[in-house]
Each structure stands twice: as structure tokens, then as C-alpha cells.
C-alpha positions in Angstrom: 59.0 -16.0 -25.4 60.5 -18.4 -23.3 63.5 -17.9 -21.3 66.5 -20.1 -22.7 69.3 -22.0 -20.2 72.5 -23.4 -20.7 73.2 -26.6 -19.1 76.4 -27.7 -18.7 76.9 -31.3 -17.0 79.5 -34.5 -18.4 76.9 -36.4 -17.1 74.1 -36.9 -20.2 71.4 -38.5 -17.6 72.3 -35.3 -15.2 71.8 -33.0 -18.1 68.0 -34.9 -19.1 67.0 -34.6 -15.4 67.5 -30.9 -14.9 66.6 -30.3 -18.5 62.8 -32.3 -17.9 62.4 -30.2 -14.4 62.9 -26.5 -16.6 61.1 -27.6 -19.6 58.0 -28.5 -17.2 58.2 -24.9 -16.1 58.5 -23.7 -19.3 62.6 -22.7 -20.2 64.0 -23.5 -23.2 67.3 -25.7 -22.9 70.7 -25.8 -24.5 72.9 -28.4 -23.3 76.5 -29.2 -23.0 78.8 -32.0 -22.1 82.2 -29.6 -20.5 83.0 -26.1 -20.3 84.7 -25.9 -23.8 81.6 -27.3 -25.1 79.5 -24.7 -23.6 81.9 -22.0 -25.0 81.5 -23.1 -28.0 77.8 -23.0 -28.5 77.8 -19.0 -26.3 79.2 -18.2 -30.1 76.1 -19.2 -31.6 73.5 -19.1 -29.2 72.3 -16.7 -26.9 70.8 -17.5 -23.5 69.5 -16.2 -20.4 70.9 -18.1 -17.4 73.6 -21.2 -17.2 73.4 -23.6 -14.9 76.9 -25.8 -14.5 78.4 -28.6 -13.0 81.9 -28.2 -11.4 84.0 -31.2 -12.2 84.0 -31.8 -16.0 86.3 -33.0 -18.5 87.9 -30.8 -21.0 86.9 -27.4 -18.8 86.0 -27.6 -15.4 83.4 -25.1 -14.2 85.3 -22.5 -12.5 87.5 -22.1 -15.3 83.9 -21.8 -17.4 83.2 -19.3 -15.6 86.2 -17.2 -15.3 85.9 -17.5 -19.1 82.6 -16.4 -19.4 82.9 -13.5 -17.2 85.8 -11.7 -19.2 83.5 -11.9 -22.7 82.0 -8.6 -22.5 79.2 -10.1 -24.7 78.4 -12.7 -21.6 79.5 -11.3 -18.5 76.5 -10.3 -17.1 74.8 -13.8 -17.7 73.9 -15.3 -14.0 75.3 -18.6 -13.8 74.6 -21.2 -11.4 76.6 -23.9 -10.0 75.1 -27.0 -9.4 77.5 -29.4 -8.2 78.5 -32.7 -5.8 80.9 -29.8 -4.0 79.9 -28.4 -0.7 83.3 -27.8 0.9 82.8 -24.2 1.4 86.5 -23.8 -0.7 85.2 -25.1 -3.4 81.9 -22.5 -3.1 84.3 -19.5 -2.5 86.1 -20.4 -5.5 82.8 -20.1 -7.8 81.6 -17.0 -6.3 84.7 -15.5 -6.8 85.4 -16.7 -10.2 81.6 -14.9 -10.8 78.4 -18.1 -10.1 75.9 -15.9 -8.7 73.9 -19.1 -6.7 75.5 -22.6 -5.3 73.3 -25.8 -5.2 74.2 -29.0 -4.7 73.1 -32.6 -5.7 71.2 -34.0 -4.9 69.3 -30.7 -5.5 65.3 -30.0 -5.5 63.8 -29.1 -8.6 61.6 -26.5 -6.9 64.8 -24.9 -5.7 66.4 -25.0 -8.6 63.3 -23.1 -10.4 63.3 -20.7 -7.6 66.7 -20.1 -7.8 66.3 -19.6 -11.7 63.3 -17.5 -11.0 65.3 -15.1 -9.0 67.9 -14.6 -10.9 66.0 -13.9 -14.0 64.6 -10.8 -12.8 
């Protein structure tokens, strides 16, 4: 069965790129356009890994993942940022609020799917 992702981006063309790249190496994809999205379909869907973008409308993603990390049913979910943000600031702030990998755009797909493949073990 396939491992299933959450993608989180405001950007719909973002969210088609990444979402081609993992469905060529065989992930199943949920997408979502903000943070309170994404919340919103954890309720009803259950997944693997998230991968999110940083500055969204609606719920950025270090309040996503503060979020996710104090549901006891998600906490242990590695999430990804994959972001414009490189200050490292901006890539303390994720790791403390709980992303276990930083990437930034433009990113590789192979290091993206390595990433992914590392944290899925």
C-alpha cells in the first residue's frame, strides 16, 4: 500500500509540481491550500508524512506545525518544510516548533524523495 502525503502549499501550480514528482515515485497525495485547510482534512484522513510551505494564508506553517504537534493522534507525523525561507531564523523556528527536514525552492525532486524516503522509515 502506498504511502500517503499531505501537501500543504497556497500556491495550486506549487502543490501540482510536488504532487506529479511523489506520485511518479509512487505516494499517494492529499493536498491543501493553508494550514487550517490541512487541519481540517488530518480529521478525516490519515497520512504518513506532510510536506508544507511556510508563508500561507489563513495558517502559516509554523503555526501548522505547532498545531499538529500538540494532537496526540498526529504528533509523531514527520513533516517537512519546503519553503522560499532560508534565513537560518526562519529554519530554527520550524525545527523548534517540530519540522523534522528544511528544503527550499527551488528544491530537487530527487531530494525531496530522499528526504521523504528517510523519514519514512
Amino acid at each position: 500500500m502506498a504511502k500517503k502525503i499531505l501537501v500543504i502549499d497556497d500556491s495550486a501550480v506549487f502543490r501540482k509540481i510536488i504532487s506529479v514528482h511523489l506520485k511518479n515515485a509512487d505516494y499517494e497525495l492529499v493536498e491543501a491550500s493553508d494550514g487550517v485547510d490541512a487541519l481540517n482534512k488530518l480529521t478525516t484522513t490519515s497520512v504518513d508524512l506532510i510536506v508544507s510551505d511556510m508563508n500561507m494564508p489563513n495558517m502559516d506553517g509554523i503555526t501548522f506545525i505547532k498545531k499538529v504537534k500538540e494532537d496526540p493522534k498526529h504528533k509523531f507525523i514527520p513533516i517537512i518544510m519546503l519553503t522560499t525561507e532560508s534565513q537560518p531564523e526562519k529554519k530554527k523556528l520550524g525545527m523548534d516548533a517540530g519540522a523534522r527536514a528544511w528544503l527550499t525552492k527551488p528544491f530537487s525532486p530527487e531530494e525531496l524523495i530522499e528526504t521523504i524516503s528517510k523519514l519514512m522509515i
